[in-house]
C-alpha positions in Angstrom: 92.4 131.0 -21.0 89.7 131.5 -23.6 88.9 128.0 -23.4 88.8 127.7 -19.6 86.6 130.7 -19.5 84.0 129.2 -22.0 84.0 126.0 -20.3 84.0 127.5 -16.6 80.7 129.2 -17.7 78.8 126.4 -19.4 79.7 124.0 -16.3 78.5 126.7 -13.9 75.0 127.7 -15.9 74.7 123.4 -16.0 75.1 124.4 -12.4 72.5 126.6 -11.4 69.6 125.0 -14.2 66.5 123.5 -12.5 67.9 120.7 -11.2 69.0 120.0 -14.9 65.8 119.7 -16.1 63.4 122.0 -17.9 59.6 121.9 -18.1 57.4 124.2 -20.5 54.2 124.9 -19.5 51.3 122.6 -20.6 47.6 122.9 -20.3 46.1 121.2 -16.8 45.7 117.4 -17.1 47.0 116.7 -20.0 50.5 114.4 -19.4 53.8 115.5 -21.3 55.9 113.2 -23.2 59.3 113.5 -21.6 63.0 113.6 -23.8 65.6 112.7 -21.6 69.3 113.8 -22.9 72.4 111.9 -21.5 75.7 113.7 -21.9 79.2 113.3 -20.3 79.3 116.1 -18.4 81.9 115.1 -15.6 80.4 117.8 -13.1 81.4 115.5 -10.3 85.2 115.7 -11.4 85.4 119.9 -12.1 83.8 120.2 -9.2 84.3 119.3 -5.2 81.8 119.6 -2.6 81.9 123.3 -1.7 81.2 124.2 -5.5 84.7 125.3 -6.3 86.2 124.4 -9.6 88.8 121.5 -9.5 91.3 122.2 -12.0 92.3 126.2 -11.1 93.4 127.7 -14.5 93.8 124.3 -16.9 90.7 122.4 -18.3 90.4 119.1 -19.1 89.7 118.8 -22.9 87.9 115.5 -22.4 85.4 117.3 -20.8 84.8 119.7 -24.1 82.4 118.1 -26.7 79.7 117.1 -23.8 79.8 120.7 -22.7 79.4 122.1 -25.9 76.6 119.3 -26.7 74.5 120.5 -23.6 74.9 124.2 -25.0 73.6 123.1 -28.3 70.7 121.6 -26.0 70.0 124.6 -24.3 69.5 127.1 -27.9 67.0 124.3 -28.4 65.0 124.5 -25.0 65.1 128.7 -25.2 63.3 128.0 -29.3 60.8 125.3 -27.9 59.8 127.4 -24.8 59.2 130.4 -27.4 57.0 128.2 -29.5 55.0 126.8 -26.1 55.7 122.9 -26.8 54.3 121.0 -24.3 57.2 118.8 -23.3 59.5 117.6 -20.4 63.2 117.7 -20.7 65.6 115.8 -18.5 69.7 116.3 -18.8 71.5 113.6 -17.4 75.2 113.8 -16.7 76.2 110.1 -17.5 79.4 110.7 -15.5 77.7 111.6 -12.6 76.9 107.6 -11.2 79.3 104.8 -11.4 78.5 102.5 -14.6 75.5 103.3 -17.5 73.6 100.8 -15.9 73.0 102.9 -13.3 72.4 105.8 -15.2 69.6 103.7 -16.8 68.0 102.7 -13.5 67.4 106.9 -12.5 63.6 107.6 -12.8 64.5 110.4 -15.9 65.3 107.8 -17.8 63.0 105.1 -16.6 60.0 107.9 -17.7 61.4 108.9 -20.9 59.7 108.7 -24.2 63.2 109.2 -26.3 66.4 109.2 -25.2 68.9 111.5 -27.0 72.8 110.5 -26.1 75.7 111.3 -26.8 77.7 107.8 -26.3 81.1 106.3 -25.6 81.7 102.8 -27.2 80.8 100.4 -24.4 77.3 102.3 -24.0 76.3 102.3 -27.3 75.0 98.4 -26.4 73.4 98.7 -22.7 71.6 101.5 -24.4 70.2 99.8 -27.4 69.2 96.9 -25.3 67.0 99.0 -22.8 65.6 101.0 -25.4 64.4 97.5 -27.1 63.2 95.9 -24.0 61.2 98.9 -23.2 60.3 100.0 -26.7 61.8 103.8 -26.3 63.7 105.0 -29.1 67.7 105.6 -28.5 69.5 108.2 -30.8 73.1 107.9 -31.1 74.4 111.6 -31.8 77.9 111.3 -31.9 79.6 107.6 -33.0 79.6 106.2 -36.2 79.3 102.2 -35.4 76.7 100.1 -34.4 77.9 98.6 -31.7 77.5 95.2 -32.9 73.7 95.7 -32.0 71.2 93.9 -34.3 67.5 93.1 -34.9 66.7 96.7 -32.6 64.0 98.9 -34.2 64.8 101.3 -31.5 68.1 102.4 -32.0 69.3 105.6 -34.8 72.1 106.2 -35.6 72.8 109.8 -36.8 76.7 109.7 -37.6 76.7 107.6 -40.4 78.2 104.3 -40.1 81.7 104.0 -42.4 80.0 101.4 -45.0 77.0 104.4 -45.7 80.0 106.8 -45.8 81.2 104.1 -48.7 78.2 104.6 -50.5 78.3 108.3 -50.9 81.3 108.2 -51.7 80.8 106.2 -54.6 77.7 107.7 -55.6 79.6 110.9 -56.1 82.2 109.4 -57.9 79.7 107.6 -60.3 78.5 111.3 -60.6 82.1 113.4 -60.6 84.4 110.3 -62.7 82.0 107.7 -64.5 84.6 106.7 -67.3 88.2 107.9 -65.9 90.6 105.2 -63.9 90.6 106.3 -59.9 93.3 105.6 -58.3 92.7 104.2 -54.8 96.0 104.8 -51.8 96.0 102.6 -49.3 98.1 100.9 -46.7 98.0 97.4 -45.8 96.0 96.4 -42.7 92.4 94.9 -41.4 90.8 98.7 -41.7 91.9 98.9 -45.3 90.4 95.8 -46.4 87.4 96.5 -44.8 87.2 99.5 -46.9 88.1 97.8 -49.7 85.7 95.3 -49.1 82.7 97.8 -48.6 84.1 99.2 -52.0 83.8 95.8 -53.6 80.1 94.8 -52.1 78.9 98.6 -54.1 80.1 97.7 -57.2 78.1 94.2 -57.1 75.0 95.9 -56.2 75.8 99.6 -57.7 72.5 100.1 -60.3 74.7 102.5 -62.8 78.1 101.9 -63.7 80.8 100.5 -62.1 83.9 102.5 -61.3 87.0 102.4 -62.5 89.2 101.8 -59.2 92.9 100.9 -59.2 94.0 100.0 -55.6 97.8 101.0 -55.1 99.6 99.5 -51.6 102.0 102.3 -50.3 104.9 101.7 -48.2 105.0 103.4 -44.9 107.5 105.3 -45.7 106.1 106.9 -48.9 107.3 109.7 -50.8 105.6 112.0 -53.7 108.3 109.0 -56.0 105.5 106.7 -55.1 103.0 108.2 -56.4 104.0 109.9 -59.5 103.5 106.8 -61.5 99.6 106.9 -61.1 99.4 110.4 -62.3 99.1 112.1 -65.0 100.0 115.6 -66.4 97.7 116.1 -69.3 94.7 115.4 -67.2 93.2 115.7 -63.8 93.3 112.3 -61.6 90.8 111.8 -59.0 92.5 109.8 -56.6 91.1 108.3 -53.0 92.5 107.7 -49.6 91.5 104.4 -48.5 93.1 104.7 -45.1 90.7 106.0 -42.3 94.4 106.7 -40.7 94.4 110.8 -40.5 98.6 110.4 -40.5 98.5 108.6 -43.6 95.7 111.4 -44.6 98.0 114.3 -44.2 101.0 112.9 -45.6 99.5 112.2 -48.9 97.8 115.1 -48.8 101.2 117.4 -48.3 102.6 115.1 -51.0 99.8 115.6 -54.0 99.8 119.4 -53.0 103.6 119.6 -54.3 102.9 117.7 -57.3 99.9 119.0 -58.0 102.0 121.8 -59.8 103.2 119.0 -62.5 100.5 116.5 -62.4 96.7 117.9 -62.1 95.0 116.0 -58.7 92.0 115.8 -56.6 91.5 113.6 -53.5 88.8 112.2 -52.1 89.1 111.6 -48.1 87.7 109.9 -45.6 85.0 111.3 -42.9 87.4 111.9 -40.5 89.1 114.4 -42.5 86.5 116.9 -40.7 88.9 117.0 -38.4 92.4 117.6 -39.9 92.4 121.5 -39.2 96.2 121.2 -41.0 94.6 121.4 -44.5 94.2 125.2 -44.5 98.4 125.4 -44.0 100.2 126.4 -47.2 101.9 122.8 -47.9 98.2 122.0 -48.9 98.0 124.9 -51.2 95.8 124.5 -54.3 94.9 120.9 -53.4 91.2 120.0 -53.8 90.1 118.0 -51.2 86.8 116.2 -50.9 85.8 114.2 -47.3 82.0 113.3 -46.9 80.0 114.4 -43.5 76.6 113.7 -42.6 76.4 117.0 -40.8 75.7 120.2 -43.0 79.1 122.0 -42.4 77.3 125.2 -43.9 77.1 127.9 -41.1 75.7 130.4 -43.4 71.9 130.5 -42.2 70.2 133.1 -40.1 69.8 130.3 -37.0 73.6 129.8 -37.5 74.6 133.6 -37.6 72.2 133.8 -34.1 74.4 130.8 -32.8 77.5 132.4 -33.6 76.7 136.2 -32.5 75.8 135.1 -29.1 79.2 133.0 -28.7 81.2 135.8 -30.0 79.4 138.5 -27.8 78.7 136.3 -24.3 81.5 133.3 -24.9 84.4 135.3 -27.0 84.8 132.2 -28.9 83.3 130.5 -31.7 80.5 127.7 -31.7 81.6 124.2 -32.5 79.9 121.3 -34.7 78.8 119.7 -31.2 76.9 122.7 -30.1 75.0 123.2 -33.7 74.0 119.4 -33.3 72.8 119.8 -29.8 70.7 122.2 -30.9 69.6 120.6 -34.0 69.2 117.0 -32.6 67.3 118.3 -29.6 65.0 120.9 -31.1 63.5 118.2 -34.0 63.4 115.2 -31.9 61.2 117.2 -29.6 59.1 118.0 -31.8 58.5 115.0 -33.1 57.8 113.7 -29.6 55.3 116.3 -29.3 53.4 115.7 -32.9 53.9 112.0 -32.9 53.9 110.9 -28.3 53.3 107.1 -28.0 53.8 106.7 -32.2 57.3 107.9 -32.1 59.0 104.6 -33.2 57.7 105.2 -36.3 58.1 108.3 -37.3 61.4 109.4 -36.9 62.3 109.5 -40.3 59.7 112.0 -40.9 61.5 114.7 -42.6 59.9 118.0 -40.7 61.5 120.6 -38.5 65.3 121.1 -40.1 66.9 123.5 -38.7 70.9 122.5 -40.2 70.8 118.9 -41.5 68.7 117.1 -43.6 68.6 113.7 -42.0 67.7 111.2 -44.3 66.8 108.0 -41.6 66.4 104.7 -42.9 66.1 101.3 -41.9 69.4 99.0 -42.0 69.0 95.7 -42.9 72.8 93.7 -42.4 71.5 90.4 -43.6 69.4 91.1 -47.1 68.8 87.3 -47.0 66.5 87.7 -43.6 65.1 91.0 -44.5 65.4 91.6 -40.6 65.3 95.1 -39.5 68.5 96.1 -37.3 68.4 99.6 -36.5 67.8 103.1 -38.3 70.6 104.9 -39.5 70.9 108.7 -41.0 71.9 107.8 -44.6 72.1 111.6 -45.7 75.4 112.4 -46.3 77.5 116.2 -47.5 80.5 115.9 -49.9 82.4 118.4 -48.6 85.9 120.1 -50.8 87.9 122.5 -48.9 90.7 124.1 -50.8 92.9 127.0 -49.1 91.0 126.7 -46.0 87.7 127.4 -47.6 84.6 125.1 -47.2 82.0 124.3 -50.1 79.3 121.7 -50.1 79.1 119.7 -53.6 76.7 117.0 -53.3 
């Protein structure tokens, strides 16, 4: 019920906005640059004609993360309407027309300076190509891939792709195990070899030393018998899971936790570890385990604690990662649309108004050999440990 209530309420005040889009005043004749935010919001499916709510006491979870996105987005329109930046900002439920082509052909888009979405797969492309055809920046807040786009100036990723995930990764190993063996799990298939092969490309091109990685094939069946062997009880072995499978993630989790009693054992995980909640249950006792994020998970700030008292006292719940980046993502962008207006393009990387994250956008270049320029991608990433439930950023 506490999750139909919260979502019930951000649907209705989506509702009941200025026709979902907010203007802050601006001195006479001088023309605002306009953001335009596209979220899934599915108001057409939660609600029928008369106004009343489709689904009577369930919610549709699907429906979740772009809700809680657009609340991130309105903290940020209540902080730049405090400060008096002279801006215009459209919300546009992508769900709300048949196809994202036709989203792309409404006028709030078609006058926008940026556009800030939150994407499903097959938009990620559509998106990219009319922001490079009509030289608007596209920011991609939520999926870590590409898209198979190239040779687009236009397009930023923030979720970090899984080969800059790699990179961290290995940086902090260079940093945490320089000389010892790490031992690599993995299960056969196309995902792990890519993995592998991201692994491989690093060490050709890594500029300090090159770690030591043993790669071990598990069965799918494996037991704590098949892993023993690569441990070792007078010493602490660092160990990584190079399986982006969260199954495979929690099974050898719950298996190193039991023999991390005999055998001493860290694991490094993959990014979408974020979202294995099962870690903080006692079979994971005492494990340390280590998954990179390219989101500050730190909640520990004054703008955090505001975030989280007003969910707790007007929601009853508590804020989730979507509605910190809404507001993050949404409050800097705009203010670099403001400083920057026609020069945007090129100054996104600037590093100026943090509120959570420090983004670190750079330029991605697939083919070295060309030297061509295929999008921008947020190459700052957290390394995260979590032991007994309890969250600590490392490097």
């Amino acid at each position: 019920m506490r999750l139909l209530f919260v979502a019930v309420v951000l649907l209705l005040g989506f509702r009941q906005s200025a026709s979902a889009q907010e203007n802050i005043p601006v001195q006479s004749g001088i023309k605002k640059p306009v953001l335009t935010v596209l979220i899934p919001l599915y108001l057409d499916s939660a609600f029928d004609a008369s106004g009343q709510y489709r689904y009577g006491k369930q919610f549709p979870r699907f429906m979740l993360p772009g809700l809680e996105f657009y609340e991130g987005v309105q903290f940020a329109i209540d902080s730049l309407k405090k400060e008096n930046v002279s801006l215009e900002l459209n919300i546009v439920d992508t769900r709300s027309v048949k196809t994202i082509y036709d989203v792309l052909k409404l006028p709030a888009v078609t006058d926008a300076s940026l556009l800030l979405s939150y994407v499903s797969n097959n938009e990620i492309r559509p998106l990219a190509e009319y922001a490079n055809r009509k030289q608007v920046p596209f920011i991609n807040v939520n999926l870590p891939n590409d898209g198979g786009v190239t040779n687009n100036p236009y397009m930023v990723i923030l979720n970090s792709t899984l080969a800059t995930h790699c990179e961290g990764m290995y940086r902090f190993l260079q940093l945490k195990n320089r000389t010892s063996t790490i031992i690599v799990f993995r299960k056969t298939g196309p995902q792990e070899d890519r993995l592998k092969n991201y692994f491989t490309e690093i060490e050709k091109s890594t500029s300090g030393a090159q770690l030591k990685l043993k790669y071990v094939n598990l069965p799918s069946n494996f037991t704590a018998a098949n892993l023993t062997p690569y441990l070792d009880s007078t010493e602490t072995t660092m160990c990584v899971a190079g399986s982006l499978d969260e199954s495979f993630g929690r099974n050898i989790c719950m298996q190193l936790a039991e023999l991390n009693k005999t055998y001493p054992v860290q694991i490094l995980g993959m990014p979408t570890w974020d979202n294995i909640r099962d870690f903080e249950k006692p079979e994971f006792k005492d494990l340390e385990i280590f998954y990179s994020t390219p989101f500050n998970p730190q909640r520990n700030d004054p703008v955090s604690e505001q975030v989280n008292t007003h969910f707790k006292d007007n929601l009853y719940a508590r804020p989730s990662d979507m509605v910190f980046r809404g507001f993050e993502t949404t409050y800097r962008f705009s203010k670099l649309l403001v400083e920057l207006g026609p020069n945007i393009a090129t100054g996104l990387g600037i590093k100026k108004y943090r509120i959570f994250t420090d983004f670190d956008i750079q330029p991605v270049l697939l083919d070295k050999k060309t030297q061509q320029l295929d999008y921008f991608e947020n190459k700052k990433l957290y390394i995260v440990k979590k032991v007994n439930g309890a969250v600590v950023t490392v490097f």
